[in-house]
C-alpha positions as CSV (number, residue, x, y, z in Angstrom):
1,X,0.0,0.0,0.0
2,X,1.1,3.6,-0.9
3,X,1.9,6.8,1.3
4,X,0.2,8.9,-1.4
5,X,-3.3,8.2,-3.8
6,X,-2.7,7.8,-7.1
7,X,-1.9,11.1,-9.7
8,X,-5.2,12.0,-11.2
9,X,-4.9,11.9,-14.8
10,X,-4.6,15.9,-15.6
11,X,-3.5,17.9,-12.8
12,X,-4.9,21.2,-12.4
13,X,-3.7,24.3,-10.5
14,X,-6.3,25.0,-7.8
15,X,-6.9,28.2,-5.8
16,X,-6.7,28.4,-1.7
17,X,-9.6,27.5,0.7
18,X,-12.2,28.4,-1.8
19,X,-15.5,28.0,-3.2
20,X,-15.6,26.6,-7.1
21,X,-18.8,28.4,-8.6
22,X,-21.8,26.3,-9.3
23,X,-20.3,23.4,-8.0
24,X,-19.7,24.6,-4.4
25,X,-16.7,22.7,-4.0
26,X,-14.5,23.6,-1.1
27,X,-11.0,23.1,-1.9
28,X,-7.8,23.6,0.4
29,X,-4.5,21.9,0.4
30,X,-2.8,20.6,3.3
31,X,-0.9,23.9,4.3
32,X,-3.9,25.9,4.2
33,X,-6.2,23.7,6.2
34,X,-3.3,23.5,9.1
35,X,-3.0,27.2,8.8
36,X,-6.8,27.6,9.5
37,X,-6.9,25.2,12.1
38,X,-4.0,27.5,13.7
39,X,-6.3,30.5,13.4
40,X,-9.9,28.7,14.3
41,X,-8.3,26.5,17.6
42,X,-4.9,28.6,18.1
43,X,-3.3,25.5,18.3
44,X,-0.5,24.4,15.2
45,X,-1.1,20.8,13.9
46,X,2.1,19.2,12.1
47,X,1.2,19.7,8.3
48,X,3.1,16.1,7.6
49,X,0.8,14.3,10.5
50,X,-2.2,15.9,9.4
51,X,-1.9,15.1,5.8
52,X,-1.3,11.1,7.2
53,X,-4.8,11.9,8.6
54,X,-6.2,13.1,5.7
55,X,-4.9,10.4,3.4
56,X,-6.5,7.7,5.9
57,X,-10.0,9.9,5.6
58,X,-9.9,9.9,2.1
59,X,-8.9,6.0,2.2
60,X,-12.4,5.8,4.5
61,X,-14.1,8.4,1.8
62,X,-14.5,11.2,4.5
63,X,-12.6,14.0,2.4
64,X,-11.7,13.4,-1.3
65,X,-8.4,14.0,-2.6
66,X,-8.5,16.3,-5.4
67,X,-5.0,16.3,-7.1
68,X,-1.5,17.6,-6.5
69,X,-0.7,21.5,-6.5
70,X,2.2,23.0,-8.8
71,X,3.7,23.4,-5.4
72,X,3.7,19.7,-4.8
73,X,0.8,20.1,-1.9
74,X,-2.2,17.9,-1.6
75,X,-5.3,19.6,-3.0
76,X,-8.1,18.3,-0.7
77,X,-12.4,18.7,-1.6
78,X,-14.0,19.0,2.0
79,X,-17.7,19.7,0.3
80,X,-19.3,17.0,1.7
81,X,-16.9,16.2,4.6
82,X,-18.8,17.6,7.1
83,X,-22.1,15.7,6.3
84,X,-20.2,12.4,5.4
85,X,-18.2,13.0,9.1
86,X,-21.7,13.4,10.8
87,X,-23.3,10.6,9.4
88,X,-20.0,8.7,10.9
89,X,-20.5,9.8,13.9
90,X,-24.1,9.6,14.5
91,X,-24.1,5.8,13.5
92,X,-21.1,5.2,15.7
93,X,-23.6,6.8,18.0
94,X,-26.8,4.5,17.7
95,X,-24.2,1.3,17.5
96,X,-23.0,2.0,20.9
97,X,-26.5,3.1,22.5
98,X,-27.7,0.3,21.1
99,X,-25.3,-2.0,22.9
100,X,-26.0,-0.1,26.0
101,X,-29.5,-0.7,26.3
102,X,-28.8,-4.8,24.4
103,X,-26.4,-5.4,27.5
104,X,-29.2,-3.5,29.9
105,X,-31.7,-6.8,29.0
């Protein structure tokens, strides 16, 4: 198994945390997401150990990995993270209440 997804077949230059038009895409690469981390939390994440994270979400389809930047930086799509992230969570959720209240029997 690789480090890195595979090359997409064109590679595009993509702009910073931004919104794509009609396709509300949200796009940011690795850099920028642990720079706005820094500025939402005040609290600096190590770029190379976030990106780890964020290749294992995109292995588990919770972000989507977009392409490589000129500047050799992952290019991330969050659009749908938060919803995909939420349904993650709230499943996890009902599995575990539902063990609560199986083991309460």
């Amino acid at each position: 198994m690789t480090d890195r997804p595979p090359s997409p077949s064109l590679p595009t230059a993509t702009p910073v945390i931004a919104d794509t038009g009609s396709e509300d895409r949200v796009l940011a690469t690795t850099a920028q997401l642990t720079d706005s981390i820094e500025t939402a939390l005040g609290c600096r994440l190590d770029e190379p150990e976030l990106e780890d994270l964020l290749l294992e979400l995109d292995r588990r389809d919770y972000v989507n990995w977009v392409t490589i930047s000129r500047g050799g930086d992952h290019v991330w799509d969050l659009s749908e993270s938060p919803d995909r992230i939420g349904e993650a969570i709230a499943a996890a959720a009902v599995d575990r209440i539902r063990s609560w209240l199986d083991a309460d029997e």
